[in-house]
C-alpha positions as CSV (number, residue, x, y, z in Angstrom):
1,X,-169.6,71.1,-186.7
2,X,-173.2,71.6,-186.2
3,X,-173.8,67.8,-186.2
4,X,-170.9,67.0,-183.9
5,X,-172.2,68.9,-181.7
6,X,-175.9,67.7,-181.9
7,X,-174.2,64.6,-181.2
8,X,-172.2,65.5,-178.2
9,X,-174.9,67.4,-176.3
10,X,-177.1,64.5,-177.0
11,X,-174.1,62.2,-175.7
12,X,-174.1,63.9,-172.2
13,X,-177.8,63.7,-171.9
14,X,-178.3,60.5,-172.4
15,X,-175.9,59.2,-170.4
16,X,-177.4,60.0,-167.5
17,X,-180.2,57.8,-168.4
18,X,-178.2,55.3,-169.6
19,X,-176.0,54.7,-166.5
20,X,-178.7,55.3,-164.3
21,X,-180.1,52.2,-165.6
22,X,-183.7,54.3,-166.0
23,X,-186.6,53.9,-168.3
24,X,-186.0,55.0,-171.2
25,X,-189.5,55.5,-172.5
26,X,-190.0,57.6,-169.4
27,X,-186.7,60.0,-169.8
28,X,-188.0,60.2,-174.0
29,X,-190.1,62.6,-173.7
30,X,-187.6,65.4,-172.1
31,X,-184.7,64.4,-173.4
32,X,-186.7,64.9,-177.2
33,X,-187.9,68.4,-175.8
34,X,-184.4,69.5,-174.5
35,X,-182.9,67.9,-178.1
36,X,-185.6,69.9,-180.1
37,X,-185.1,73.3,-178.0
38,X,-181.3,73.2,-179.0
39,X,-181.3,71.7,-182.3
40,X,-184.6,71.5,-184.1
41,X,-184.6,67.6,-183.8
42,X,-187.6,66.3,-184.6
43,X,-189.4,63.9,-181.7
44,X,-188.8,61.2,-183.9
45,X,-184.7,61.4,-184.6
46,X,-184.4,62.4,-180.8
47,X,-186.1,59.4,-179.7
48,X,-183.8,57.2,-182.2
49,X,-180.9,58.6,-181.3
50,X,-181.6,58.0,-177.3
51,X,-182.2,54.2,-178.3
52,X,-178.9,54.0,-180.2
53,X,-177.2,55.6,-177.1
54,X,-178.2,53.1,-174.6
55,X,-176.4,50.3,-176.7
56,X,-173.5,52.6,-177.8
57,X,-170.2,52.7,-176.4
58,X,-168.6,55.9,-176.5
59,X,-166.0,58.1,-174.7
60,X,-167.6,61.1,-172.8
61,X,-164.6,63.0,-172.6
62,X,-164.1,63.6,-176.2
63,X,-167.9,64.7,-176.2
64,X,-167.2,66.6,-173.3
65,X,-164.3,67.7,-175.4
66,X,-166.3,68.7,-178.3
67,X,-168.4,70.7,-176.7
68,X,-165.8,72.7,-175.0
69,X,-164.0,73.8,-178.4
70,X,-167.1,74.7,-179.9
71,X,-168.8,76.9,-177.0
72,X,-165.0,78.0,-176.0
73,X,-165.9,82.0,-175.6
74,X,-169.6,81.0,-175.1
75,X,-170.4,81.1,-170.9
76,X,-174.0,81.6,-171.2
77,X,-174.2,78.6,-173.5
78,X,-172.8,76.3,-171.0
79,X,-174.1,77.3,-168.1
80,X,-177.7,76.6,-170.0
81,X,-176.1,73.0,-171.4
82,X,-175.3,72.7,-167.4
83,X,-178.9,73.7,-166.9
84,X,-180.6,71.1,-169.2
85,X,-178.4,68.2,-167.9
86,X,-179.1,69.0,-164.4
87,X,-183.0,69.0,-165.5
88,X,-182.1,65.4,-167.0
89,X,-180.6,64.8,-163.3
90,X,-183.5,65.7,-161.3
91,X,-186.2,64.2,-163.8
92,X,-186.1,60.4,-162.3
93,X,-184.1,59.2,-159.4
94,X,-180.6,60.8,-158.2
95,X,-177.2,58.7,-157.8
96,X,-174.2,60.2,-156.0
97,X,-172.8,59.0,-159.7
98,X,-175.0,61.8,-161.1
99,X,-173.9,65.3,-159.5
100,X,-170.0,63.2,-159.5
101,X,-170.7,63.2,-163.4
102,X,-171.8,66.8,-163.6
103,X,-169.3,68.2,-161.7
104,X,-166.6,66.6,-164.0
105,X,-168.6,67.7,-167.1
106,X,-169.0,71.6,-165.1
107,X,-164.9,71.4,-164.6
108,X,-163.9,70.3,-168.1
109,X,-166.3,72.6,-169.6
110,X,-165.0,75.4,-168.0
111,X,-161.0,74.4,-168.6
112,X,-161.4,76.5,-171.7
């Protein structure tokens, strides 16, 4: 569960970079610290699993999803996931897409 949930978090983080069309290079290094902080991911697999992202195709819901059954009884722990994707927000430049994307994230996140 662990790893699905490595995977998730990372998921929702990079997605912001990835439909915000920014540099990746540039959104690395704090997306490898937040990734690291959680998960003890080294800079190196971080930084491989951003690249992978921006090519991927995957369904944020069922990330979203993961991460709801797993931190179910755990507030604190969202609210801090909310935290660290609204750093990833406010790191580069800010889309009405971004805040539309977090409050959707906030509301399913909360369902629970």
């Amino acid at each position: 569960m662990e790893k699905k949930i490595k995977e998730s978090v990372g998921t929702l983080l990079a997605h912001i970079i990835k439909v915000d069309h920014r540099d990746v290079e540039k959104e690395a290094p704090l997306f490898c610290e937040i990734m690291g902080e959680n998960f003890e991911c080294s800079e190196k697999e971080a930084k491989e699993f951003l690249h992978t992202m921006m090519n991927k195709e995957y369904n944020l819901d069922d990330h979203v999803a993961i991460i709801n059954q797993a931190l179910c009884e755990d507030r604190l722990s969202k609210f801090h996931l909310l935290e660290q994707l609204n750093h990833m927000i406010y790191s580069d430049k800010i889309s009405p897409d971004d805040y539309k994307i977090f409050e959707d994230i906030k509301n399913k996140l909360f369902e629970c």
